[in-house]
PDB file of N, CA, C, O and CB in Angstrom:
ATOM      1  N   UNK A   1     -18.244 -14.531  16.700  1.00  0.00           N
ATOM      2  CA  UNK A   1     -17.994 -13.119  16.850  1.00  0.00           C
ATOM      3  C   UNK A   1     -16.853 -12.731  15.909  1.00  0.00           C
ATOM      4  O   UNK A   1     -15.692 -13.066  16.146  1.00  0.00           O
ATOM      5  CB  UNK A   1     -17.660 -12.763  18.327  1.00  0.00           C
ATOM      6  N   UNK A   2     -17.141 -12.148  15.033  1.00  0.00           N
ATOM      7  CA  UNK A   2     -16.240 -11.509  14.073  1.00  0.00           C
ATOM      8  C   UNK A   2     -15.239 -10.189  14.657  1.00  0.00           C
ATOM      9  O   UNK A   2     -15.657  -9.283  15.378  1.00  0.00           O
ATOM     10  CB  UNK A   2     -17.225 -10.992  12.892  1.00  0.00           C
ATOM     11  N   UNK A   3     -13.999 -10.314  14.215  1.00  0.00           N
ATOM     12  CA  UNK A   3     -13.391  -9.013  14.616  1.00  0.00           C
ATOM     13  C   UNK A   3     -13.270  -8.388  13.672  1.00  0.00           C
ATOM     14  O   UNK A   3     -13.196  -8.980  12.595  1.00  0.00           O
ATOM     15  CB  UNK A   3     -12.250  -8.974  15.224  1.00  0.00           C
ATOM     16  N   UNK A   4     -13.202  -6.876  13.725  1.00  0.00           N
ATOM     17  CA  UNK A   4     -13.117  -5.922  13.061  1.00  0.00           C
ATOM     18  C   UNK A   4     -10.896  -5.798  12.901  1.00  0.00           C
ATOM     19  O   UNK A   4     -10.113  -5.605  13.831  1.00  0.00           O
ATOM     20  CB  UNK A   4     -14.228  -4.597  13.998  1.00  0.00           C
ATOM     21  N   UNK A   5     -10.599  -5.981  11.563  1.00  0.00           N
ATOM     22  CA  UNK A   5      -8.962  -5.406  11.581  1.00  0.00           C
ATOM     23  C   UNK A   5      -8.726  -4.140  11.307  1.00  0.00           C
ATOM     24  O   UNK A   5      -9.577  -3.599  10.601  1.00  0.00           O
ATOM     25  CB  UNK A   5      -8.055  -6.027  10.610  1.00  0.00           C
ATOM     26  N   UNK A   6      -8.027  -3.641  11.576  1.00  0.00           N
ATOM     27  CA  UNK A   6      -7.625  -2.050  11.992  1.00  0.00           C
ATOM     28  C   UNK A   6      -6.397  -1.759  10.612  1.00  0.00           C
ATOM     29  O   UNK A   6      -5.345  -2.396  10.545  1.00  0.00           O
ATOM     30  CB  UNK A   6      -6.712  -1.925  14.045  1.00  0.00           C
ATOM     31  N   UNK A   7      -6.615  -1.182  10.068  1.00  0.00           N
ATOM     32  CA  UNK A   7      -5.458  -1.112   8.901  1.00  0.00           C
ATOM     33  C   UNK A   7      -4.543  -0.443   9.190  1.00  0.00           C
ATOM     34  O   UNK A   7      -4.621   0.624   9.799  1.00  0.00           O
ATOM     35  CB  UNK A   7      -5.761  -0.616   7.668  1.00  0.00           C
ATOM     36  N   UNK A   8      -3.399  -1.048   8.740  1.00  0.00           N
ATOM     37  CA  UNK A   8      -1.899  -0.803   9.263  1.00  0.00           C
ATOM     38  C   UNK A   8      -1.649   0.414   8.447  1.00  0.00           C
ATOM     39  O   UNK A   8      -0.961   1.340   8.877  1.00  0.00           O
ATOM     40  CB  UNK A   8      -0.693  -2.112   8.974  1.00  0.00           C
ATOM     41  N   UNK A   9      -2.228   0.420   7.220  1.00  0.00           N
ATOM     42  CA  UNK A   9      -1.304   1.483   6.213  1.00  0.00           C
ATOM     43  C   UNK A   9      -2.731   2.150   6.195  1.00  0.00           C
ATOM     44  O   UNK A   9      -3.804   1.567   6.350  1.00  0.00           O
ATOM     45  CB  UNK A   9      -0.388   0.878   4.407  1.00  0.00           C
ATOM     46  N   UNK A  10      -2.495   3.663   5.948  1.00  0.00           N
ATOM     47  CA  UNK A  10      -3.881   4.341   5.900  1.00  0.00           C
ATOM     48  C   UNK A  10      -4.160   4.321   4.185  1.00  0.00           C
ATOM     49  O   UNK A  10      -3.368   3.826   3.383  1.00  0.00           O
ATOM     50  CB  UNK A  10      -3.838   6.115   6.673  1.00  0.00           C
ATOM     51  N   UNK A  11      -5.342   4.910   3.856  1.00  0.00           N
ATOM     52  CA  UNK A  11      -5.764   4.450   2.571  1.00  0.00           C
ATOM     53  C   UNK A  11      -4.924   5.985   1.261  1.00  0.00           C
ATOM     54  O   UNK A  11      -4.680   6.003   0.054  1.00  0.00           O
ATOM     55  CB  UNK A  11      -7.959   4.312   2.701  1.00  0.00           C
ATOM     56  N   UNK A  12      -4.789   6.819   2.188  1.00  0.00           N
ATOM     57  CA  UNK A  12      -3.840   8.353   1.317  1.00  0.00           C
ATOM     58  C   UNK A  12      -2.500   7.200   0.967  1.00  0.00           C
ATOM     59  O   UNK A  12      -2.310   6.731  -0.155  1.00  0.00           O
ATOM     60  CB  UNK A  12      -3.127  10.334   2.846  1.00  0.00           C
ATOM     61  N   UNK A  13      -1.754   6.923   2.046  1.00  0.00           N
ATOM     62  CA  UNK A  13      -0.788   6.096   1.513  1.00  0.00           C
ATOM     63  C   UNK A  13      -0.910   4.803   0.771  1.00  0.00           C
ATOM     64  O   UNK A  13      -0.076   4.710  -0.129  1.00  0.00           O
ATOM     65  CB  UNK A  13      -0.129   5.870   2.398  1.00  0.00           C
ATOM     66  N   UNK A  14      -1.553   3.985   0.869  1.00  0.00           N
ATOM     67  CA  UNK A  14      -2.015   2.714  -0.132  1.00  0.00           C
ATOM     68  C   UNK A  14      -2.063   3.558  -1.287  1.00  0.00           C
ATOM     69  O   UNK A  14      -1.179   3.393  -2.128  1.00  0.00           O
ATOM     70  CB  UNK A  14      -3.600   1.820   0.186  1.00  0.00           C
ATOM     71  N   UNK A  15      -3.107   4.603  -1.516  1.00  0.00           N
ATOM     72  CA  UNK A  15      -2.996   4.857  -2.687  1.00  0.00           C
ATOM     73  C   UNK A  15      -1.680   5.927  -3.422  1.00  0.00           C
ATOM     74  O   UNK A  15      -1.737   6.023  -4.648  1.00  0.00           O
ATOM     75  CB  UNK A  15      -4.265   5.273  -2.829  1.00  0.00           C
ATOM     76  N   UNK A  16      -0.875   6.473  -2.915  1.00  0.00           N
ATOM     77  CA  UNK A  16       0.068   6.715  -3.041  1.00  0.00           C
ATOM     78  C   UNK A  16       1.082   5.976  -3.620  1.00  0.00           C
ATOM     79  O   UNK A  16       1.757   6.522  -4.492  1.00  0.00           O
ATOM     80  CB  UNK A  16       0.191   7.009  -2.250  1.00  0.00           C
ATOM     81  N   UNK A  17       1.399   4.416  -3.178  1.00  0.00           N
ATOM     82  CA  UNK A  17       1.798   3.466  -3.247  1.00  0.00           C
ATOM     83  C   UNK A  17       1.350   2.990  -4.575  1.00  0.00           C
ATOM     84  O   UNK A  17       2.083   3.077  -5.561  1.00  0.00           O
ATOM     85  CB  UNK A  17       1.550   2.858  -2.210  1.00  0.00           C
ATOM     86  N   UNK A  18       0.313   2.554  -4.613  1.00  0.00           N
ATOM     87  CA  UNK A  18      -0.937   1.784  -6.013  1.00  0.00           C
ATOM     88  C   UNK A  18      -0.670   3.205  -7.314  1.00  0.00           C
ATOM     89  O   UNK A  18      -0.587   2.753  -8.456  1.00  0.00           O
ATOM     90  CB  UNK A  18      -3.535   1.744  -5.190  1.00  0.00           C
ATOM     91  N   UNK A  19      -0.564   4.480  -7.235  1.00  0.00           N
ATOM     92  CA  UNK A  19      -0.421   5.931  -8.143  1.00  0.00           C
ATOM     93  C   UNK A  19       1.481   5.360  -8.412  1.00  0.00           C
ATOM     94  O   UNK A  19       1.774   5.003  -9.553  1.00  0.00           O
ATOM     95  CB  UNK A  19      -0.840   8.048  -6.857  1.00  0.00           C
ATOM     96  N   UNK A  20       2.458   5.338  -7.448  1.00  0.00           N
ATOM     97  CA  UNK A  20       3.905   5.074  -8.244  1.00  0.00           C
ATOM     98  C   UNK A  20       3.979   3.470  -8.628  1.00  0.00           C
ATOM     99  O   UNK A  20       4.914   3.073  -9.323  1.00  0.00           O
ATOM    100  CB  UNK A  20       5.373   5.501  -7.146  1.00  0.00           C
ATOM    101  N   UNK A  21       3.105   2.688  -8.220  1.00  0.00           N
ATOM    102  CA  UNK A  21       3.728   1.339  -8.945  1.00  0.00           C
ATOM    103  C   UNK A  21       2.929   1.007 -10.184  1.00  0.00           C
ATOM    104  O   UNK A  21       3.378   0.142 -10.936  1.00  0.00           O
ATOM    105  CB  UNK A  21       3.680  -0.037  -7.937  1.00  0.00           C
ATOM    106  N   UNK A  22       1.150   1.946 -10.634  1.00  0.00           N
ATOM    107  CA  UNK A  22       1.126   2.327 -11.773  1.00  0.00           C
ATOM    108  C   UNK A  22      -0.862   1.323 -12.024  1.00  0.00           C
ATOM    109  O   UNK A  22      -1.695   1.339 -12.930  1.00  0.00           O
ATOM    110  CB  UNK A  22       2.910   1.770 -12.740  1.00  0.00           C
ATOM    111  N   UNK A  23      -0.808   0.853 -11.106  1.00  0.00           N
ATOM    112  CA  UNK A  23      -2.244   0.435 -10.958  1.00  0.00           C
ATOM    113  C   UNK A  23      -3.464   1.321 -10.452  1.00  0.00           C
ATOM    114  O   UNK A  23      -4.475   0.659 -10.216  1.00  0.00           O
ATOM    115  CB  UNK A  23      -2.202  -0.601 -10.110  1.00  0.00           C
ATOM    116  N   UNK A  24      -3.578   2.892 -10.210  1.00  0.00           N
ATOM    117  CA  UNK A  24      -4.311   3.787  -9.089  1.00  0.00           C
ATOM    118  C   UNK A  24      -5.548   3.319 -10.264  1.00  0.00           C
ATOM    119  O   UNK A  24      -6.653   2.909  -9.909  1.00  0.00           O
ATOM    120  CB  UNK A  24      -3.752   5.858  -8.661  1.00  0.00           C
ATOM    121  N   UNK A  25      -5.225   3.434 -11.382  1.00  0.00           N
ATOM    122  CA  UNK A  25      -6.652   3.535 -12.381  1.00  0.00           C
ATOM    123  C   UNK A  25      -7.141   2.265 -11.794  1.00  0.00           C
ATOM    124  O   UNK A  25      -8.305   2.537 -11.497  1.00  0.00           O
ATOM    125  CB  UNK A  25      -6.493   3.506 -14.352  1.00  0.00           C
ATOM    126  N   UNK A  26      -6.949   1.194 -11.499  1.00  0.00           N
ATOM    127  CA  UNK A  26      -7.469  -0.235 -11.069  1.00  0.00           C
ATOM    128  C   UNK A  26      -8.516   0.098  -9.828  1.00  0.00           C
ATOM    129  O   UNK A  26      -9.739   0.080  -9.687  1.00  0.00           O
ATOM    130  CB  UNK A  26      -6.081  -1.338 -10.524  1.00  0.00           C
ATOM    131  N   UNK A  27      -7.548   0.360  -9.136  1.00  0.00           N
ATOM    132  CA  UNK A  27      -8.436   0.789  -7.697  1.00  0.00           C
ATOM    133  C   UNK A  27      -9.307   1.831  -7.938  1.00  0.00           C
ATOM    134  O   UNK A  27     -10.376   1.680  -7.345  1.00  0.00           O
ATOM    135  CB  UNK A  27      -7.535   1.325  -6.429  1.00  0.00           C
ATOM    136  N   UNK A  28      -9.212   3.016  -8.719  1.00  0.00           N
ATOM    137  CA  UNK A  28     -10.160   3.877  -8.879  1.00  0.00           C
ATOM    138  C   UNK A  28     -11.707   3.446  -9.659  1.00  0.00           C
ATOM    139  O   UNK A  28     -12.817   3.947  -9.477  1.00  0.00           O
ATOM    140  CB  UNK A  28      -9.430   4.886  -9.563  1.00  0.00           C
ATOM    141  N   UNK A  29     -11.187   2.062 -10.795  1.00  0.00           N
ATOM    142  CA  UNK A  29     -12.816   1.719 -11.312  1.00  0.00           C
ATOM    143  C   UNK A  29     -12.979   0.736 -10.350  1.00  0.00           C
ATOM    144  O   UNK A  29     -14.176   0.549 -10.129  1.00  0.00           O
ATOM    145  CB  UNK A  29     -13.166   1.093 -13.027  1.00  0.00           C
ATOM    146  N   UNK A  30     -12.075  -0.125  -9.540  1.00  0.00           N
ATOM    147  CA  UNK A  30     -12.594  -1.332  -9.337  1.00  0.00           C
ATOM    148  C   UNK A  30     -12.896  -1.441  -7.664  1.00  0.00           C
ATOM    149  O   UNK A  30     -13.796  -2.074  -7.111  1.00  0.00           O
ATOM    150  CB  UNK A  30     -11.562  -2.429  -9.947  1.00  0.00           C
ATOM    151  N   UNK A  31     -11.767  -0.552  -7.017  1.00  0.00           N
ATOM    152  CA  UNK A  31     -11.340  -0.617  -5.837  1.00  0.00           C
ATOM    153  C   UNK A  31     -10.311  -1.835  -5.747  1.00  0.00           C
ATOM    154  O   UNK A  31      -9.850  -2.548  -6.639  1.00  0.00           O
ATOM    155  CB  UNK A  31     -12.488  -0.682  -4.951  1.00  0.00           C
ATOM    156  N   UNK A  32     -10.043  -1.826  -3.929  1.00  0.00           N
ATOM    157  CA  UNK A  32      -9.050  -2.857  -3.933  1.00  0.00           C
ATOM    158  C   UNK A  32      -9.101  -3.653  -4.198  1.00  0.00           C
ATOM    159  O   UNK A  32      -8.173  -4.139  -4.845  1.00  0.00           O
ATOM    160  CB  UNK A  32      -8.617  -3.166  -3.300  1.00  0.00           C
ATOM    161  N   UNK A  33     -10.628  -4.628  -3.781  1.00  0.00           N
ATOM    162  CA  UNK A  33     -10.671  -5.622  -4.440  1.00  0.00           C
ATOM    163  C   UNK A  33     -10.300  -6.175  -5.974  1.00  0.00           C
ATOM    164  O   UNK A  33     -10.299  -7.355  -6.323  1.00  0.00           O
ATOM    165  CB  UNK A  33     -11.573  -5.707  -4.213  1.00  0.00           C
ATOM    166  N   UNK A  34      -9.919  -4.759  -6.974  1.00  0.00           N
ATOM    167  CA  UNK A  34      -9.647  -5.312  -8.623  1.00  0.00           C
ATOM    168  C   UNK A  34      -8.370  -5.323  -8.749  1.00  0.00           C
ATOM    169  O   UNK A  34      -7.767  -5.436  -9.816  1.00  0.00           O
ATOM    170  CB  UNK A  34     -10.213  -4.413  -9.901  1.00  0.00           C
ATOM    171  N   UNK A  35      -7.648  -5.147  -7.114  1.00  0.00           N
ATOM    172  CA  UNK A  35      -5.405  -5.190  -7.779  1.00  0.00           C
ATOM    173  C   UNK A  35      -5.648  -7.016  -7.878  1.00  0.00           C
ATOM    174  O   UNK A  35      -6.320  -7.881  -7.316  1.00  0.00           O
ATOM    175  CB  UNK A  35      -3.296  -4.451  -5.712  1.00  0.00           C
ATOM    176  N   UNK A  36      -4.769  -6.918  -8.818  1.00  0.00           N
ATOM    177  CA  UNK A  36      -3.949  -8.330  -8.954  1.00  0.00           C
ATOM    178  C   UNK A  36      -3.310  -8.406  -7.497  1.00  0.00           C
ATOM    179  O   UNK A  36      -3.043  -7.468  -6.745  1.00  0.00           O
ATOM    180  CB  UNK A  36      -2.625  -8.345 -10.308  1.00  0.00           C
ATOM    181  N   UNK A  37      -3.165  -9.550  -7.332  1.00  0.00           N
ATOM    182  CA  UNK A  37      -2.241 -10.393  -6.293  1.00  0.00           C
ATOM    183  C   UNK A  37      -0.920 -10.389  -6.346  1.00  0.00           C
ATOM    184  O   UNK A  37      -0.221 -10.958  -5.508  1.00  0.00           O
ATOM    185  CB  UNK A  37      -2.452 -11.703  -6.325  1.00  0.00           C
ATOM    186  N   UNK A  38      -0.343  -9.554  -7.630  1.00  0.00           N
ATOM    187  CA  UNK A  38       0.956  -9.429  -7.729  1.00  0.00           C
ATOM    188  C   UNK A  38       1.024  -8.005  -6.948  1.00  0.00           C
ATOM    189  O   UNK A  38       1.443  -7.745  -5.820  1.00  0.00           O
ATOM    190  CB  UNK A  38       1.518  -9.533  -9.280  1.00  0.00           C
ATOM    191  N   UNK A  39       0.562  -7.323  -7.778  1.00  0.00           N
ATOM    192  CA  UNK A  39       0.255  -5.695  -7.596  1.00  0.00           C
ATOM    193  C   UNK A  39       0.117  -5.623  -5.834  1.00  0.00           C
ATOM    194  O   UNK A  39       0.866  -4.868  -5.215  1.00  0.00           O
ATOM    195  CB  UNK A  39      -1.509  -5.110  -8.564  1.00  0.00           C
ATOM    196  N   UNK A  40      -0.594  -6.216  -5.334  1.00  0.00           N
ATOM    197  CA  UNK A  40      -0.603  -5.959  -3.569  1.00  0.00           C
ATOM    198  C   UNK A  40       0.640  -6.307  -3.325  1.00  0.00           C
ATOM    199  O   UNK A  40       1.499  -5.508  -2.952  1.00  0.00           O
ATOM    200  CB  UNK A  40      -1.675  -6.905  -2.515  1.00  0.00           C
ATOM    201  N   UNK A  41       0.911  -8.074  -3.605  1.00  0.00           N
ATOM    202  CA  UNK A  41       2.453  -7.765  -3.231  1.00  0.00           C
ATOM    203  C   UNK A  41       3.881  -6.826  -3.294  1.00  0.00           C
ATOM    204  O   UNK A  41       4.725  -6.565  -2.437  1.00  0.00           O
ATOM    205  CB  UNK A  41       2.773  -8.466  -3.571  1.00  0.00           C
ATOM    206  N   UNK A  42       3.770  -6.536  -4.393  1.00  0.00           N
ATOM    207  CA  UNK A  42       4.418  -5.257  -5.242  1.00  0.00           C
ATOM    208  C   UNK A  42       4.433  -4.358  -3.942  1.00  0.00           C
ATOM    209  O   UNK A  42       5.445  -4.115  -3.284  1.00  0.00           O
ATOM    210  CB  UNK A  42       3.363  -4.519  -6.755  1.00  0.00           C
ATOM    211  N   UNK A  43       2.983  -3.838  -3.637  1.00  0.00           N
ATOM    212  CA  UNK A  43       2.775  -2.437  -2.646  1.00  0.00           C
ATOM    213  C   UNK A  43       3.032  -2.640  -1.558  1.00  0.00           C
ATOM    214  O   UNK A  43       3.196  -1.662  -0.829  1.00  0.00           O
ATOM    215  CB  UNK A  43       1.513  -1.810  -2.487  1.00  0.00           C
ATOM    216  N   UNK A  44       3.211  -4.396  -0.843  1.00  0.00           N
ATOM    217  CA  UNK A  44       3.579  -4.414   0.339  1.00  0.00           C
ATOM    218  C   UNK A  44       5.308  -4.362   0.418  1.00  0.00           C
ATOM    219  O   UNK A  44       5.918  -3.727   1.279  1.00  0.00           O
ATOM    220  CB  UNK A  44       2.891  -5.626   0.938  1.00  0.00           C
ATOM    221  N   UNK A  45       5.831  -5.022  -0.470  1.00  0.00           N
ATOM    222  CA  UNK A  45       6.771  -4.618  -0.492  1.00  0.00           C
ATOM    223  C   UNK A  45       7.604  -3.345  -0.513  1.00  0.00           C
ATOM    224  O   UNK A  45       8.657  -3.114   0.080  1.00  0.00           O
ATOM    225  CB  UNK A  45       6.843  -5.077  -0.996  1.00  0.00           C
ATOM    226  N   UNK A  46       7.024  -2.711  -1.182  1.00  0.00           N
ATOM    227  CA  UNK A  46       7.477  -0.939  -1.182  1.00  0.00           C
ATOM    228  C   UNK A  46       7.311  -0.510  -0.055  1.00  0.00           C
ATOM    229  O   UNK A  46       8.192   0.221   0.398  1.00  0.00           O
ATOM    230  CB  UNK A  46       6.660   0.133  -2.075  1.00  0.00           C
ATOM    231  N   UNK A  47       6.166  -0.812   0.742  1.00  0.00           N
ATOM    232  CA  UNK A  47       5.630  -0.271   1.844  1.00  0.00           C
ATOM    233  C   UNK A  47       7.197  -0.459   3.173  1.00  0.00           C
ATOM    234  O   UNK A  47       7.765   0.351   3.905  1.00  0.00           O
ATOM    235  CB  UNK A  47       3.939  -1.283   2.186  1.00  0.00           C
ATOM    236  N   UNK A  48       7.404  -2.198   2.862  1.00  0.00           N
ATOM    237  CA  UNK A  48       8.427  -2.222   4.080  1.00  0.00           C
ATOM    238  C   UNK A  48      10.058  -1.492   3.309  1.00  0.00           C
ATOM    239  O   UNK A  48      10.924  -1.152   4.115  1.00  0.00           O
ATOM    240  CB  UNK A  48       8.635  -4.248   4.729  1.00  0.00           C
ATOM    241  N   UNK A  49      10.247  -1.371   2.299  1.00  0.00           N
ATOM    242  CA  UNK A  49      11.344  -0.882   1.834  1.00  0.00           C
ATOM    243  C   UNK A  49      11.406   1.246   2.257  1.00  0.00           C
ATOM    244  O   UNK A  49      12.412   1.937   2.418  1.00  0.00           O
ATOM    245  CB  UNK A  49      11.235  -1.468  -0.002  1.00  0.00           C
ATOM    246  N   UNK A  50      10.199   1.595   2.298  1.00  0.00           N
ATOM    247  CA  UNK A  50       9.813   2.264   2.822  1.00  0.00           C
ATOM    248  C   UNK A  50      10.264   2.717   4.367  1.00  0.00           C
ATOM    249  O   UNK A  50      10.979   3.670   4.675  1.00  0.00           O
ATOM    250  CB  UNK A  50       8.886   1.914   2.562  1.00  0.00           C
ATOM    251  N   UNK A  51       9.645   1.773   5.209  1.00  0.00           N
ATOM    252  CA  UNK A  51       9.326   1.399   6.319  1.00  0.00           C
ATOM    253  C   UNK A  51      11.076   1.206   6.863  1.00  0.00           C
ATOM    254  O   UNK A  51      11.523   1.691   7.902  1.00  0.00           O
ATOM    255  CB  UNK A  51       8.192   0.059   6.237  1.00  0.00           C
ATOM    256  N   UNK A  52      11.692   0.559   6.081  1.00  0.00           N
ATOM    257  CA  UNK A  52      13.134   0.306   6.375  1.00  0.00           C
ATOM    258  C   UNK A  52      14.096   1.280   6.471  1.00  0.00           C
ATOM    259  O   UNK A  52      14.853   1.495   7.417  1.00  0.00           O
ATOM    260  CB  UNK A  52      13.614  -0.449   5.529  1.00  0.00           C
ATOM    261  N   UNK A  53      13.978   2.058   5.049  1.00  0.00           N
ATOM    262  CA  UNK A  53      14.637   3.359   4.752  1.00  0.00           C
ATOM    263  C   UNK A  53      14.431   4.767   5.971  1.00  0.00           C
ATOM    264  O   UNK A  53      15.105   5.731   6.334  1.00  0.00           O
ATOM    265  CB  UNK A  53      13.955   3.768   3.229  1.00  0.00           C
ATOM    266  N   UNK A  54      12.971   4.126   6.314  1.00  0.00           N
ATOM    267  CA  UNK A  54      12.761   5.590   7.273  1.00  0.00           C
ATOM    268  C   UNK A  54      13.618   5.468   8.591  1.00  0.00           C
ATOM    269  O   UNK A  54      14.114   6.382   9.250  1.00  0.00           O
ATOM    270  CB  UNK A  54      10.986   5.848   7.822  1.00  0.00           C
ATOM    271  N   UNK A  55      13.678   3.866   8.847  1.00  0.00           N
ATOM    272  CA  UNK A  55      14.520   3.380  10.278  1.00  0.00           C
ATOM    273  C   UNK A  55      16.321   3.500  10.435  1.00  0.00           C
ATOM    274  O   UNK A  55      17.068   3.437  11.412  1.00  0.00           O
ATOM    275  CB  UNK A  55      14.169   1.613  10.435  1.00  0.00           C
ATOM    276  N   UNK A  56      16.583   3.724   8.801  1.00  0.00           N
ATOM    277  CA  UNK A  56      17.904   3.540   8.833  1.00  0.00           C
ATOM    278  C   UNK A  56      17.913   5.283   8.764  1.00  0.00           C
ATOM    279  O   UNK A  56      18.448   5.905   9.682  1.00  0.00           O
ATOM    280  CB  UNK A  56      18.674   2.440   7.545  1.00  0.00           C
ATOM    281  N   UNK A  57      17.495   5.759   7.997  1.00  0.00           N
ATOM    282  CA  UNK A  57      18.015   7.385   7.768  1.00  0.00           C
ATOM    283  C   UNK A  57      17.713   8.166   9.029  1.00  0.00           C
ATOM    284  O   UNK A  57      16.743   7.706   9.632  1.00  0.00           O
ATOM    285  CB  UNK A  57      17.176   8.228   6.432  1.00  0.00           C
ATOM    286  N   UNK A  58      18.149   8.983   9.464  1.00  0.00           N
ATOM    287  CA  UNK A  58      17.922   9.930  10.539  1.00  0.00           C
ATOM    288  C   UNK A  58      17.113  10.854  10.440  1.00  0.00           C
ATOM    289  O   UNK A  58      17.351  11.407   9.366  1.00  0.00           O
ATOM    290  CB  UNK A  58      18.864  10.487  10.880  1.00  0.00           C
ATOM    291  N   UNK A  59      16.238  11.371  10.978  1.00  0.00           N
ATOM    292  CA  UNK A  59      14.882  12.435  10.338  1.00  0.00           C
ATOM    293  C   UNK A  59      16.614  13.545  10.718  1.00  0.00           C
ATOM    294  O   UNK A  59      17.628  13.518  11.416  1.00  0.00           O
ATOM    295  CB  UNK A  59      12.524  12.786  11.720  1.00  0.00           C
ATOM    296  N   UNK A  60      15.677  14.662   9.306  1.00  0.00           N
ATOM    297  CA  UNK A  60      16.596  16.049   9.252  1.00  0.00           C
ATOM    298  C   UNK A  60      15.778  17.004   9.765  1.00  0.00           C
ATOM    299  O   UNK A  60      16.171  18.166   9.863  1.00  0.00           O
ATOM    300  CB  UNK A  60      17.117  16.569   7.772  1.00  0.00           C
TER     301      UNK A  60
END
C-alpha cells in the first residue's frame, strides 16, 4: 500500500523560490524533476531561512 505525501511547501511558493535562485526556466521546460540536486538544495534551504526569519520577526 503506497502512501500518498502531502507537500509541505505549496507549488506558487516552490516556484517563487526556483524564479529568485534563477532556475524557474528549468522547471518550466522540464518540471521538477529537471532541477539539479544542488538547485533543490539551494531552495530548501531558502525555504528554512525563510521559515526562520518569519519566527524571529514579529508580524507588523
Amino acid at each position: 500500500m503506497s502512501r500518498r505525501r502531502r507537500s509541505t511547501m505549496s507549488e506558487e511558493f516552490k516556484y517563487e523560490l526556483a524564479k529568485d535562485l534563477g532556475f524557474a526556466e528549468t522547471v518550466d521546460r522540464e518540471g521538477w524533476g529537471g532541477i539539479r540536486s544542488k538547485d533543490a538544495g539551494n531552495m530548501i534551504k531558502r525555504a528554512i531561512q525563510i521559515a526562520e526569519n518569519s519566527l524571529v520577526k514579529p508580524p507588523r
